[in-house]
GUMAR-821893 format. One line per 3 residues: their letters; for each residue y, z, x of N, C-alpha, C. Coordinates in steps of 0.05 Angstrom, whole numbers, plus 32768, in hexadecimal, padded with zeros to 4 digits. Each point is the difference from the previous one (the first is absolute). Layout:
N
A = Y Z X Y Z X Y Z X | ... .
This chain:
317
XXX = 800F 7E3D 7DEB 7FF8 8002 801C 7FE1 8001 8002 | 7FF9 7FF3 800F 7FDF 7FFF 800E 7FF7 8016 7FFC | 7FDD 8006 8007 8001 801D 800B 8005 7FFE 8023 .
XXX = 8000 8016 8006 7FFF 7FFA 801C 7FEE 7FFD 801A | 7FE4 8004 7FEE 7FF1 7FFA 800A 7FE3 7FF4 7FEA | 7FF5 7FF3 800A 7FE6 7FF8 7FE9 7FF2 7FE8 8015 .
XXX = 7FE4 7FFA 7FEC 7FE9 7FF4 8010 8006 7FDD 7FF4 | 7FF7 7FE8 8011 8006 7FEE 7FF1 7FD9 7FF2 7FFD | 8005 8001 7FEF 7FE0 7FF5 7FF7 7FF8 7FDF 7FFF .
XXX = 801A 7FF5 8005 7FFE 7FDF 7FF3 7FEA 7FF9 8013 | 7FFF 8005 801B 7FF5 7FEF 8014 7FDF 8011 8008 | 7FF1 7FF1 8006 7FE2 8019 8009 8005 800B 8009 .
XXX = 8015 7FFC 8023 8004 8014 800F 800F 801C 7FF8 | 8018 7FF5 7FED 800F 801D 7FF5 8012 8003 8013 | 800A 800C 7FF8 8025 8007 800E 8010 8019 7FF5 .
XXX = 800F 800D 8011 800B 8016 7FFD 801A 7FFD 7FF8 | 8012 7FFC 7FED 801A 7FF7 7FF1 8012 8019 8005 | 8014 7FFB 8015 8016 8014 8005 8022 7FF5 7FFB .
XXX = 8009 800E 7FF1 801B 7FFF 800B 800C 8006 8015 | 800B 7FEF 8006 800C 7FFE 8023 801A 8012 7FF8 | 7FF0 801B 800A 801E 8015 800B 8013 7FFD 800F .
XXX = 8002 7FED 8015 800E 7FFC 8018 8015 7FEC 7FF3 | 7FFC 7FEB 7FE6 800D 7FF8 7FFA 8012 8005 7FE9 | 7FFB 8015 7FF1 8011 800D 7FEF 801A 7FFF 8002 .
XXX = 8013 8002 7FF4 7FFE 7FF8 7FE5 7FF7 7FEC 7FF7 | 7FFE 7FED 801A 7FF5 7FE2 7FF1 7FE5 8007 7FF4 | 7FF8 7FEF 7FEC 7FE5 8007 7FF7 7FE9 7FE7 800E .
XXX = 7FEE 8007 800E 7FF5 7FEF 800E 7FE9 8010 7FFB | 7FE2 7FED 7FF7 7FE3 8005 8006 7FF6 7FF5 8016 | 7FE6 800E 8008 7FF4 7FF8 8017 7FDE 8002 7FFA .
XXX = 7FF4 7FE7 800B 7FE2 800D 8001 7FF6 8001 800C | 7FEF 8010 8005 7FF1 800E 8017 7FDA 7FF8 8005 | 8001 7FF6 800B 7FEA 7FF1 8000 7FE6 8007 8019 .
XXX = 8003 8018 8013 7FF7 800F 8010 8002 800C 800D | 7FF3 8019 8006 8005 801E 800A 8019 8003 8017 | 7FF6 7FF4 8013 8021 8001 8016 8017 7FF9 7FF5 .
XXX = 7FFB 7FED 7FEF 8020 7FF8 7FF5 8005 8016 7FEF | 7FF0 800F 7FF4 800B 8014 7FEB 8003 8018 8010 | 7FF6 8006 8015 8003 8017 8018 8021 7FFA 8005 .
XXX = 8002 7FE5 8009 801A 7FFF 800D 8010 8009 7FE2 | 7FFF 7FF6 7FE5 800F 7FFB 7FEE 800A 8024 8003 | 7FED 800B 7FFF 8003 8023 8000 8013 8006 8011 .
XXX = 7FF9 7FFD 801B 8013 8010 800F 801D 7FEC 8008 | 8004 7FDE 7FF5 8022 8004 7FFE 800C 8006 7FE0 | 7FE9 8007 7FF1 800F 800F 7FEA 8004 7FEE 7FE5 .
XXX = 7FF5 7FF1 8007 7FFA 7FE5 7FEA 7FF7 800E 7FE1 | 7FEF 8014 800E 7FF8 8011 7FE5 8001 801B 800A | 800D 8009 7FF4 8006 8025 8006 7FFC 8016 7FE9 .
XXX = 7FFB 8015 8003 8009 8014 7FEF 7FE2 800B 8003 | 8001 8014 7FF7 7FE3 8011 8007 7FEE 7FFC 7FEF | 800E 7FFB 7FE6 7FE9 7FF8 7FE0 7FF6 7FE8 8006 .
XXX = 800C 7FE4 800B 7FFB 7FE2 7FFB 7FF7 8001 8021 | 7FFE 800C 8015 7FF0 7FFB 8018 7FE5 8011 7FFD | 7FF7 800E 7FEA 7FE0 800D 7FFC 8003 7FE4 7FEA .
XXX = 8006 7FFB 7FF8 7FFA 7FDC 7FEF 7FF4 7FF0 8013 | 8014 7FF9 800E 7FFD 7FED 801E 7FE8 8002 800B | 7FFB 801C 800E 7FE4 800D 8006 7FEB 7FFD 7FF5 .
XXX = 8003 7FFC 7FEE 7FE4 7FFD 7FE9 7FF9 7FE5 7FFB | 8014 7FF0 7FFA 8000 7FE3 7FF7 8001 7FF2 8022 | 8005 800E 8012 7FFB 7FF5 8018 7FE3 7FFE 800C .
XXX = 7FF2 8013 7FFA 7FE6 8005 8004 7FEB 7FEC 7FE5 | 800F 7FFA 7FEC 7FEE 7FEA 7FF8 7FFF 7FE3 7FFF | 8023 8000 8017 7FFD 7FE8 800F 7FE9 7FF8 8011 .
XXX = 8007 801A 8014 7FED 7FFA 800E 7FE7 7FFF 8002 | 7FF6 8012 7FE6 7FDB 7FFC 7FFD 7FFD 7FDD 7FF6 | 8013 7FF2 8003 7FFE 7FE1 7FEC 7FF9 7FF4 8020 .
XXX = 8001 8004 800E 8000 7FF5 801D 7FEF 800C 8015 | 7FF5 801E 7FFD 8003 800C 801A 7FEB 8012 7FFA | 7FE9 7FFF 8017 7FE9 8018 8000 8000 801A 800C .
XXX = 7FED 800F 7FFD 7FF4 8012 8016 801F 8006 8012 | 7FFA 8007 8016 800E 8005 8012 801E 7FFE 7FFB | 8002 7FDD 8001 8020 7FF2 7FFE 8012 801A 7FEB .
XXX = 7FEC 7FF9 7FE2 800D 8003 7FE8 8002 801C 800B | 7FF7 8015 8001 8006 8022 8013 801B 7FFC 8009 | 8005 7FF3 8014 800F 7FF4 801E 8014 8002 7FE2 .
XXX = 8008 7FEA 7FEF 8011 7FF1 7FF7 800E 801C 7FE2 | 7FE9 8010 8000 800A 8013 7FEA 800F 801A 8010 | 7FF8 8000 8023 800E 8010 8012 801F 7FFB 7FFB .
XXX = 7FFE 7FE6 800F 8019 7FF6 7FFC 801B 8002 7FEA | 7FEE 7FF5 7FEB 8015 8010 7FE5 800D 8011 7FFB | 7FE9 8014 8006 8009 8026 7FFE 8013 8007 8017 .
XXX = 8001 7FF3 801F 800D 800C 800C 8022 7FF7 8002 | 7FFF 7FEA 7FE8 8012 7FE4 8005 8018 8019 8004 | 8007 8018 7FEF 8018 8011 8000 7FF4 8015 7FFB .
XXX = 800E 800F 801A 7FEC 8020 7FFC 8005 800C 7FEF | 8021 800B 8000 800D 8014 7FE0 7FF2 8005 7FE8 | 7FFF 7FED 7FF2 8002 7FFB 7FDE 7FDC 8006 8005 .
XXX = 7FF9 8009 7FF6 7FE3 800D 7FF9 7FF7 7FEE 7FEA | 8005 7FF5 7FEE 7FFA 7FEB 7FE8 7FF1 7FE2 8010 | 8006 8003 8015 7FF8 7FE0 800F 7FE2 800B 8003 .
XXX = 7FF9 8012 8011 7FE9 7FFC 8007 7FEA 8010 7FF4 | 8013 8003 7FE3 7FEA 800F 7FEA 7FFD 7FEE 7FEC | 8010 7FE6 7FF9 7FF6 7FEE 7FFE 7FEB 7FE9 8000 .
XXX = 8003 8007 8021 7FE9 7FF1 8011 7FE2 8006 7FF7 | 8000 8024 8003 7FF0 8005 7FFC 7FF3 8006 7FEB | 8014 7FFC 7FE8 7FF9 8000 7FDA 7FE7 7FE4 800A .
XXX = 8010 7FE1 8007 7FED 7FEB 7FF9 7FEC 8003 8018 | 7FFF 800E 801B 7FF1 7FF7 8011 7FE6 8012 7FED | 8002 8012 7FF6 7FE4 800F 7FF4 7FF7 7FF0 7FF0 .
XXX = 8007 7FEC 7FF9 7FFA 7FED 7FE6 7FEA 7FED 8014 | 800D 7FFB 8017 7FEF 7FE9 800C 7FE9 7FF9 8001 | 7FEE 8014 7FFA 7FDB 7FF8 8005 7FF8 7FF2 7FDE .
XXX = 8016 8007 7FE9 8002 7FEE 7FEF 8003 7FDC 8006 | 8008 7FFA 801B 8004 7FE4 7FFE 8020 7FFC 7FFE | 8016 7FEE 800B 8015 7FF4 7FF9 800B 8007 7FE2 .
XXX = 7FF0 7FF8 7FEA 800C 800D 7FEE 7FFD 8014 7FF9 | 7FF1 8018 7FFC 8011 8017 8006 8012 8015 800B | 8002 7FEC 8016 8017 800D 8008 801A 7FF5 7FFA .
XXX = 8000 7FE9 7FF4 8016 7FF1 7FEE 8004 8010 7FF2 | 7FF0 8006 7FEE 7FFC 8010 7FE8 8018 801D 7FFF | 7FF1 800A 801C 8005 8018 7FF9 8020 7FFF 801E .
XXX = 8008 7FEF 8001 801C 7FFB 800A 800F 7FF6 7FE6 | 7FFF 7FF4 7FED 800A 7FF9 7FE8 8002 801C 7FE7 | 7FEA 8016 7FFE 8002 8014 7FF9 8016 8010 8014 .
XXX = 8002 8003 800F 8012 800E 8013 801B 7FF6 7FF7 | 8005 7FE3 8007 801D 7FF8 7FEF 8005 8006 7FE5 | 7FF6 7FFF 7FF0 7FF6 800B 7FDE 800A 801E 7FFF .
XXX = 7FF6 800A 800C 8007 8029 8003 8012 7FFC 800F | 8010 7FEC 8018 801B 800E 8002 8012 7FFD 7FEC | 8005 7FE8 7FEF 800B 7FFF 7FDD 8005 8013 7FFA .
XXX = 7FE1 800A 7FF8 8007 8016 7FED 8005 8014 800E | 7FFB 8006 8020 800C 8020 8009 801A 7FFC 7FFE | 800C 7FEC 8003 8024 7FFD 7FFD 800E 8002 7FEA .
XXX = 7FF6 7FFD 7FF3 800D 8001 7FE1 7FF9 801B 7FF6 | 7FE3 800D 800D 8002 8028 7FF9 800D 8008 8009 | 8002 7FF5 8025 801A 8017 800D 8015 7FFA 7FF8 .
XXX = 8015 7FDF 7FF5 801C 8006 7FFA 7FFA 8016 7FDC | 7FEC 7FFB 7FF6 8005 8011 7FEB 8000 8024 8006 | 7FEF 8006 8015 7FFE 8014 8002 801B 8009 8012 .
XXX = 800E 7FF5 800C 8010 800B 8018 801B 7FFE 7FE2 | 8004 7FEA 7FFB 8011 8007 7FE4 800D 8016 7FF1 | 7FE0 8003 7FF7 8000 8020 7FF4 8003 8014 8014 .
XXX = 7FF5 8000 8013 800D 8015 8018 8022 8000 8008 | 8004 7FEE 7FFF 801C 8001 8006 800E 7FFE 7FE8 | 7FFC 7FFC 7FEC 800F 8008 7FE3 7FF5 801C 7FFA .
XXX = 7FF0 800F 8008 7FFC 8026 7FFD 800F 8006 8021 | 8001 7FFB 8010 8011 800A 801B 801F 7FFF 7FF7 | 800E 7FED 7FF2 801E 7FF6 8004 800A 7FFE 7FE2 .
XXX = 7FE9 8005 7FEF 8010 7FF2 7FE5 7FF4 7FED 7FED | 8004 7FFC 7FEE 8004 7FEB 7FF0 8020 7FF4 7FFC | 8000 7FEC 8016 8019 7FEC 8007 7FFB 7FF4 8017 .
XXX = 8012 7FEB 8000 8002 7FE8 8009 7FFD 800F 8021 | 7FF2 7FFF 8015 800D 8008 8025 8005 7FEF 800F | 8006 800B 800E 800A 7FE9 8012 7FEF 8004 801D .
XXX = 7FEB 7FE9 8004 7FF1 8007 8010 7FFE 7FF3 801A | 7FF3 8009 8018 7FFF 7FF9 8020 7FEF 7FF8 7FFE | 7FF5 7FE1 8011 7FEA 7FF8 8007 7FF7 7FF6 801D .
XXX = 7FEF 7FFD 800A 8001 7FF7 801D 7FE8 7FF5 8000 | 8008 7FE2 8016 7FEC 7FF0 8000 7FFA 7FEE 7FE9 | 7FF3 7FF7 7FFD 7FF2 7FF1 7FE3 7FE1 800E 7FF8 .
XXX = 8003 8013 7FEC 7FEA 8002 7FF7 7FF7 7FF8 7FE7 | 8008 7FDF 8002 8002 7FFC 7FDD 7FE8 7FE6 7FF7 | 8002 7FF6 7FF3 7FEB 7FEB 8000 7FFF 7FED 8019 .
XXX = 8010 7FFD 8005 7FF8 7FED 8017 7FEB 8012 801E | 8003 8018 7FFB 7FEF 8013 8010 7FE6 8004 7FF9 | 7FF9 7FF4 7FE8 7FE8 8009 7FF4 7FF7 7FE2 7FED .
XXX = 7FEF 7FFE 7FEB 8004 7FF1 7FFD 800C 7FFB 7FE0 | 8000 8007 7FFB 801E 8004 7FE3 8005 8021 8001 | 801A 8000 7FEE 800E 8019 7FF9 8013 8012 8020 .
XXX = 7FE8 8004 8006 800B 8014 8018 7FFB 8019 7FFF | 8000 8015 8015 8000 8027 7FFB 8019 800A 7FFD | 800C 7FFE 8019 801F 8009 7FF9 8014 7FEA 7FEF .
XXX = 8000 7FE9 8001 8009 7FE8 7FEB 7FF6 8008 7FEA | 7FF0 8003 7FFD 7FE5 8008 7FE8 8014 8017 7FEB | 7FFF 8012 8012 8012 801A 7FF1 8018 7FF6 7FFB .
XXX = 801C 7FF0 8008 800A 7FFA 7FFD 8003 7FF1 7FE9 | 7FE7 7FEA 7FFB 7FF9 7FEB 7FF5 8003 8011 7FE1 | 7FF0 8010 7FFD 7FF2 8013 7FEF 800E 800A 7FF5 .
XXX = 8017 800E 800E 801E 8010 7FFF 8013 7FEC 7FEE | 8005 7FE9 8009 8010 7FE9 7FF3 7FFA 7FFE 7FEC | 7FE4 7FF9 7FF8 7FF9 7FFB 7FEB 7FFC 801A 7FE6 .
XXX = 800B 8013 800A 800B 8015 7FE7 801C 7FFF 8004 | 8010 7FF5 800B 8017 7FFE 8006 8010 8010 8009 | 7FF5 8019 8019 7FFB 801D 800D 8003 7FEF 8022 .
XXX = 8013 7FE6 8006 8011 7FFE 8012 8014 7FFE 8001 | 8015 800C 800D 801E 7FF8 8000 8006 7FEE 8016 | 7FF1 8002 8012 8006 7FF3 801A 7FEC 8005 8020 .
XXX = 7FF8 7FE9 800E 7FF2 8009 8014 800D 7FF3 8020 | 7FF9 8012 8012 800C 7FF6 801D 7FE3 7FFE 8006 | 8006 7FF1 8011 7FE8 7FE9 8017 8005 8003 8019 .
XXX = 7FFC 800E 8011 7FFF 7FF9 801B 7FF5 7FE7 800F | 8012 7FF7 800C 7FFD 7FDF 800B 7FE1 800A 800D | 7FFE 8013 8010 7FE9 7FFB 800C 7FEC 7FF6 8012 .
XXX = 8007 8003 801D 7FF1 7FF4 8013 7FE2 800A 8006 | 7FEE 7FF0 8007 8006 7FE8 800B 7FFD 7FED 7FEF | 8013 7FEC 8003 7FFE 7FE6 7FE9 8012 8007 7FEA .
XXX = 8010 8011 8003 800F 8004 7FE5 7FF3 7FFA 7FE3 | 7FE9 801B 8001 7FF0 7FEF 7FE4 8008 8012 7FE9 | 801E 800C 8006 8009 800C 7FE1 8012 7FE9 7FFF .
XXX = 800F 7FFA 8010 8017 7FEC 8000 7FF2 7FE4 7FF3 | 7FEC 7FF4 8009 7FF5 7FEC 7FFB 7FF4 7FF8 7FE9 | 7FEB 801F 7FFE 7FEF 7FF4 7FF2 8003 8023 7FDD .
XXX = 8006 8012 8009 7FFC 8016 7FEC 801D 7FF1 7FEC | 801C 7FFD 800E 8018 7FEF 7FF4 7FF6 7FF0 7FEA | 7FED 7FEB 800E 7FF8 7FEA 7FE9 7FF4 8003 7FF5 .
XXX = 7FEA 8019 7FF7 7FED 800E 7FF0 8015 8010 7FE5 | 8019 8009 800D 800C 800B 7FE7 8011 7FF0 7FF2 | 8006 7FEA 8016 8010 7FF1 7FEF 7FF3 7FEB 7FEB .
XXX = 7FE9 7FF7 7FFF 7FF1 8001 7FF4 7FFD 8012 7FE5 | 7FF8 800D 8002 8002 8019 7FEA 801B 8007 7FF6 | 800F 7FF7 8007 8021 8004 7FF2 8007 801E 8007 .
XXX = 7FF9 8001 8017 8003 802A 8000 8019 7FFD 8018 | 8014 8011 7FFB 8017 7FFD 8008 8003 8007 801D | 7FFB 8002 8018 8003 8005 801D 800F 7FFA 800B .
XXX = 7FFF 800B 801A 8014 8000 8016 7FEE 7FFD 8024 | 7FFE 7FEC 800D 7FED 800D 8017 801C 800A 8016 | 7FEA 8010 8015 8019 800D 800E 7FE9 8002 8023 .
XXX = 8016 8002 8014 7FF1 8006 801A 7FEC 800E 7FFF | 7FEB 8006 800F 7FF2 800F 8002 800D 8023 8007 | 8018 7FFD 8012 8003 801A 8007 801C 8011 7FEE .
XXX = 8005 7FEE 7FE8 801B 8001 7FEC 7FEF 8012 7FED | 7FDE 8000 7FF5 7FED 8005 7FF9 8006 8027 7FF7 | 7FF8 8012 8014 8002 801B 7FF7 8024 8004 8000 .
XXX = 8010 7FFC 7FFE 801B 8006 8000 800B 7FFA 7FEA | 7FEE 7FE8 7FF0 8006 7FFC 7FE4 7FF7 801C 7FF7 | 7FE9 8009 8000 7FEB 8011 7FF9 8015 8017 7FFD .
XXX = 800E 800A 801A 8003 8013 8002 8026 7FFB 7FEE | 800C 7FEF 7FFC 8012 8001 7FF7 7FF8 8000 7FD6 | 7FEC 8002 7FFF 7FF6 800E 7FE1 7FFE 7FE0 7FF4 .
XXX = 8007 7FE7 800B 7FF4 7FE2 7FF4 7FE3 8001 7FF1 | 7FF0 800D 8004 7FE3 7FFA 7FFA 7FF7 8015 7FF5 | 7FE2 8001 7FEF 7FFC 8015 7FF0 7FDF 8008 800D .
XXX = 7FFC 7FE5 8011 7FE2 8005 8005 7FFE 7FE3 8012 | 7FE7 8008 8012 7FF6 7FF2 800D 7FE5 7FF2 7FFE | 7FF4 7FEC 7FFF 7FE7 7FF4 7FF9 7FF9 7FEE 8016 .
XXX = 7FE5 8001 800E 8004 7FF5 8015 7FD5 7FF1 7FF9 | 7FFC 7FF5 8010 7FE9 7FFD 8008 7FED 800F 8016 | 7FE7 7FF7 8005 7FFE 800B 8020 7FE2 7FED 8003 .
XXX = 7FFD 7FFC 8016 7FEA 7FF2 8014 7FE5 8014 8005 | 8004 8017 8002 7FF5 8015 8000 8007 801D 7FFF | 7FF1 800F 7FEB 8004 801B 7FFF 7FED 8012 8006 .
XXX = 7FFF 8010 8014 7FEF 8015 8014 7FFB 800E 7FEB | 7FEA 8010 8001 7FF0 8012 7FED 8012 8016 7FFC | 800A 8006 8013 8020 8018 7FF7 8011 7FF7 7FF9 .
XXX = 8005 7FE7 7FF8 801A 7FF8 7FF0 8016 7FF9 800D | 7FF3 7FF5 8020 801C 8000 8011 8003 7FD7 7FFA | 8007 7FED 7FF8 8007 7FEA 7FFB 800A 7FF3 8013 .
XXX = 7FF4 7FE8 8005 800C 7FE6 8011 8006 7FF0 7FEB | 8018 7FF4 800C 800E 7FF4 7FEB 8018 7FE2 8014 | 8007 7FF9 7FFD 8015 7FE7 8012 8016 8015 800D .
XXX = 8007 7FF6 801C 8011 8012 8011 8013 7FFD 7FEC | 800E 801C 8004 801A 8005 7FEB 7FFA 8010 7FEB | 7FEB 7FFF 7FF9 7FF4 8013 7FE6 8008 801D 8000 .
XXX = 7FF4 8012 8012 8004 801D 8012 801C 8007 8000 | 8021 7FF8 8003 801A 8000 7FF6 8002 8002 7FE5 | 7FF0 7FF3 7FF1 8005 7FFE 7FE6 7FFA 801D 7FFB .
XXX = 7FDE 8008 800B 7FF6 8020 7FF9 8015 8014 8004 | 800B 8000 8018 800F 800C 8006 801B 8006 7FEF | 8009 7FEB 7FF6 8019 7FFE 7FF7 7FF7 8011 7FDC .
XXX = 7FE5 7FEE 7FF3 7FFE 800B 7FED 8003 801E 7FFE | 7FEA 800A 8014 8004 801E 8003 8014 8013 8001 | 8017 7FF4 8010 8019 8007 7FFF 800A 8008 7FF1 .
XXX = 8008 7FEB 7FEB 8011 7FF9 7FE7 7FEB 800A 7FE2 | 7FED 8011 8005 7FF0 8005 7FEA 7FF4 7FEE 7FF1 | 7FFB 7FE5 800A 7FF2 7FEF 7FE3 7FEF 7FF3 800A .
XXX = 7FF1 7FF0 7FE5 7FDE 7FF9 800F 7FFF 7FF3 8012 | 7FE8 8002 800C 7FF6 7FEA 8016 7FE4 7FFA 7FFB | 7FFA 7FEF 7FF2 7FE5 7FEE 7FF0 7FF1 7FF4 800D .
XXX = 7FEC 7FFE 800A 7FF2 7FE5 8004 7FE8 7FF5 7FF1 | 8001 7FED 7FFD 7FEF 7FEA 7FF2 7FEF 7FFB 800B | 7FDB 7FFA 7FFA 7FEF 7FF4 800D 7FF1 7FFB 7FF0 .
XXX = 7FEC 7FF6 8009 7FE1 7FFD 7FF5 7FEC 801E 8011 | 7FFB 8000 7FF1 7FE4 8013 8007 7FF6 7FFE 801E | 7FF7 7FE1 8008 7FF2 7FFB 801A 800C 8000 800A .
XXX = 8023 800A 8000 8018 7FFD 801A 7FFF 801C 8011 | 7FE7 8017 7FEC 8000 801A 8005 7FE5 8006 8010 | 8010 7FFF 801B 7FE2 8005 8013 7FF2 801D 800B .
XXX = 7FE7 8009 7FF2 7FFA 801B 7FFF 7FF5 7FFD 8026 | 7FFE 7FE9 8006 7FF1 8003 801E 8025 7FFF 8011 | 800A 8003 7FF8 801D 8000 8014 8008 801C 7FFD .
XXX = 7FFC 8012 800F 8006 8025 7FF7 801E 7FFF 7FFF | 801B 7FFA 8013 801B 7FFE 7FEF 800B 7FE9 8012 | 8017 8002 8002 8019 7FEC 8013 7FF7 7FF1 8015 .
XXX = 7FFC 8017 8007 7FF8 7FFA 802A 7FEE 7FF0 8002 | 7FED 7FFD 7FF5 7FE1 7FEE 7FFC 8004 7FDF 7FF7 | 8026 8003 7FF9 8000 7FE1 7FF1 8002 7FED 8018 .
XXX = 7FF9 7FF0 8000 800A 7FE9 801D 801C 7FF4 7FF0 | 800D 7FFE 800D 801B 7FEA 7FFB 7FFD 7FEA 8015 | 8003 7FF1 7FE8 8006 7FDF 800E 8011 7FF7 8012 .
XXX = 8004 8005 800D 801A 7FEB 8021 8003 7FED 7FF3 | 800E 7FF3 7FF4 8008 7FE0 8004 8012 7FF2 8011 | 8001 7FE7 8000 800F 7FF4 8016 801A 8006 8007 .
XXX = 8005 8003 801E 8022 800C 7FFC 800F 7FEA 7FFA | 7FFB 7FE9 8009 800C 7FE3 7FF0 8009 8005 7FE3 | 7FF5 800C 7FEA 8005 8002 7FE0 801A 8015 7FFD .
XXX = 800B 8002 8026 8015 801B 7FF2 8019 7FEF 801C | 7FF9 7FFA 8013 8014 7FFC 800E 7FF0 7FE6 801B | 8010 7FF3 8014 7FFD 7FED 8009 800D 8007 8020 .
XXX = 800F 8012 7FFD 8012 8001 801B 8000 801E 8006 | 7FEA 8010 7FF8 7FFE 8018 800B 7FDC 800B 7FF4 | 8001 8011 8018 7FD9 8012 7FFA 800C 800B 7FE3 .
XXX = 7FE4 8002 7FEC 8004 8009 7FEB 7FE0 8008 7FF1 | 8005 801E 7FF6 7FEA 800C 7FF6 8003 7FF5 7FD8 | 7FEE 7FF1 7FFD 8001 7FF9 7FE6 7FE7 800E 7FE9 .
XXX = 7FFC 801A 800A 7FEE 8009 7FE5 7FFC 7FF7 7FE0 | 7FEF 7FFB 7FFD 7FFF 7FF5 7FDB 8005 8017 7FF3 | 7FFA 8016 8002 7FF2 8017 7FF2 800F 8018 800A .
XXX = 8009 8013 7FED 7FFD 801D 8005 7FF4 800F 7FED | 7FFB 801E 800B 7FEC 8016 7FEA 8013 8018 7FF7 | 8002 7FF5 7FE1 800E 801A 7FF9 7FF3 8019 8003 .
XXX = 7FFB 8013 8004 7FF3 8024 7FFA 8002 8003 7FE1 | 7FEC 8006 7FF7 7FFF 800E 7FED 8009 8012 7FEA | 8011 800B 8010 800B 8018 7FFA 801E 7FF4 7FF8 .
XXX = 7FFE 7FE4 8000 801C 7FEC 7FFC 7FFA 7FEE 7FE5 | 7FE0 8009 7FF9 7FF9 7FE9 7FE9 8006 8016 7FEB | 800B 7FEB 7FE5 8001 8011 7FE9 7FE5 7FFD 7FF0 .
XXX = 7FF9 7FF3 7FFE 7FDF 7FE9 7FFE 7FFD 7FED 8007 | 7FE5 7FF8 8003 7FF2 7FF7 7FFF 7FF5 7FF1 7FE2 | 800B 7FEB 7FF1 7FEA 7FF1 7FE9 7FF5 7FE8 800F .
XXX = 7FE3 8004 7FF2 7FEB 7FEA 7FFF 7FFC 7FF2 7FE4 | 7FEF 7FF3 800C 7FFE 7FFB 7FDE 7FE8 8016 7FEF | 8000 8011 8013 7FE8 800C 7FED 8012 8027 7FFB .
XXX = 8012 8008 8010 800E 8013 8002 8016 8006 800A | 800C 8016 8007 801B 8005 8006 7FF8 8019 8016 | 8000 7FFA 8013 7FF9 800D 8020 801D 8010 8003 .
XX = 7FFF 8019 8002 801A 800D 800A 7FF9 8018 8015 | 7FFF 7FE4 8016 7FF0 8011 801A 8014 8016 8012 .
């Protein structure tokens, strides 16, 4: 598989190389060849996940220094950051390569290509580190684990955070089995986390979104591993609507509830929950013949996380 995101160098101008999310399972590339088109690519989802849209952000902004001065290029690095409010990684991205800019076009190539480089390796610390967390929480043996959403390579740009751990987990042979929540909007456990494990030969099952805590609570699962878009300085987590049931349910039933990130998914300027914006998306992505509230996002509380791993620690806020 591709990565899911990367720079294309062949041409002067340069290009932004995405896998087309929207078309998953099919495998389809796309290139991206200027800032609005990669604004739009953001918000229908072309490229998603909180690790591979601070990619986007970064490598978007050294699109645009290839084209764009003073003022515009400002205007055009606005734009980026605001493309999706949630996920905190987009417009810390932006602002990794926009500091580069009085370097000239290439350094802020530069230092958008270092940014992809360190999410690599943050993914491959957190599935190692969340691993070992969940083999000292549950055991040394095979679990059987919950996931929601896609937080796996195709969210980032290889490995994955919560895929990652899984990934990590497989590979000591410390899975017995994982459920997938299909996942709206876009069904991106159904679509796209499905074809990430099946890939990996790891044995699954996906299931409704709301079939999800009732597994939980009928003793199916040993632990939960999830992603998140952003985590408030108290540890309260945004994560894909549906997530917050899972907290709940884990809590219930006594067993973990994990989440996976990168470091920059952890925003010390967001004090908890309340402060997160959630995304509205179209009521069209849920229904056609009636009003409909389609939130991307909900915020688990804190007091529902078992941790917090980064790639640099194990947060047990």
């Amino acid at each position: 598989m591709p990565r899911t995101i990367d720079w294309d160098g062949s041409t002067g101008a340069g290009g932004v190389v995405l896998v087309d999310q929207t078309a998953l399972p099919e495998l389809r590339t796309t290139t991206i060849g200027d800032v609005d088109a990669l604004v739009d690519a953001i918000r229908r989802l072309v490229v998603r996940g909180a690790p591979a849209l601070g990619v986007a952000g970064a490598l978007g902004v050294a699109l645009a220094a290839r084209t764009l001065h003073g003022a515009a290029l400002d205007a055009a690095c606005d734009r980026l950051a605001a493309a999706r409010p949630t996920a905190v990684n987009l417009a810390v991205g932006v602002e990794r390569a926009r500091a580069a800019l009085s370097g000239g076009p290439e350094a802020a190539l530069a230092a958008a290509l270092a940014l992809r480089d360190e999410d690599i390796a943050a993914c491959h610390a957190i599935g190692d580190r969340g691993a070992d967390l969940l083999t000292a929480l549950c055991g040394d043996r095979p679990l059987r684990l919950h996931t929601h959403c896609n937080a796996g390579a195709l969210a980032c740009v290889e490995w994955g955070t919560a895929l990652g751990v899984v990934r990590s987990l497989h590979g000591r042979g410390r899975v017995a089995h994982v459920v997938a929540d299909e996942t709206r909007p876009l069904l991106q456990g159904a679509r796209i986390t499905a074809l990430e494990l099946a890939a990996e030969g790891i044995d699954h099952h996906v299931v409704v979104d709301g079939a999800g805590p009732s597994l939980i609570a009928r003793g199916l699962v040993d632990a939960v591993v999830v992603g998140a878009d952003r985590v408030a300085a108290n540890g309260d987590v945004a994560n894909k609507i549906g997530t917050y049931p899972l907290a709940l349910a884990a809590a219930r039933a006594g067993i973990p509830f994990v989440v996976a990130a990168p470091e920059s998914t952890v925003d010390p300027a967001t004090p908890d929950g309340a402060h997160i914006e959630i995304e509205e998306r179209a009521a069209d992505e849920v229904t056609a013949h009636a009003p409909a509230w389609n939130p991307a996002f909900d915020v688990t509380p804190a007091d529902l996380v078992t941790a917090v791993v980064t790639e640099r620690r194990v947060w047990r806020p």
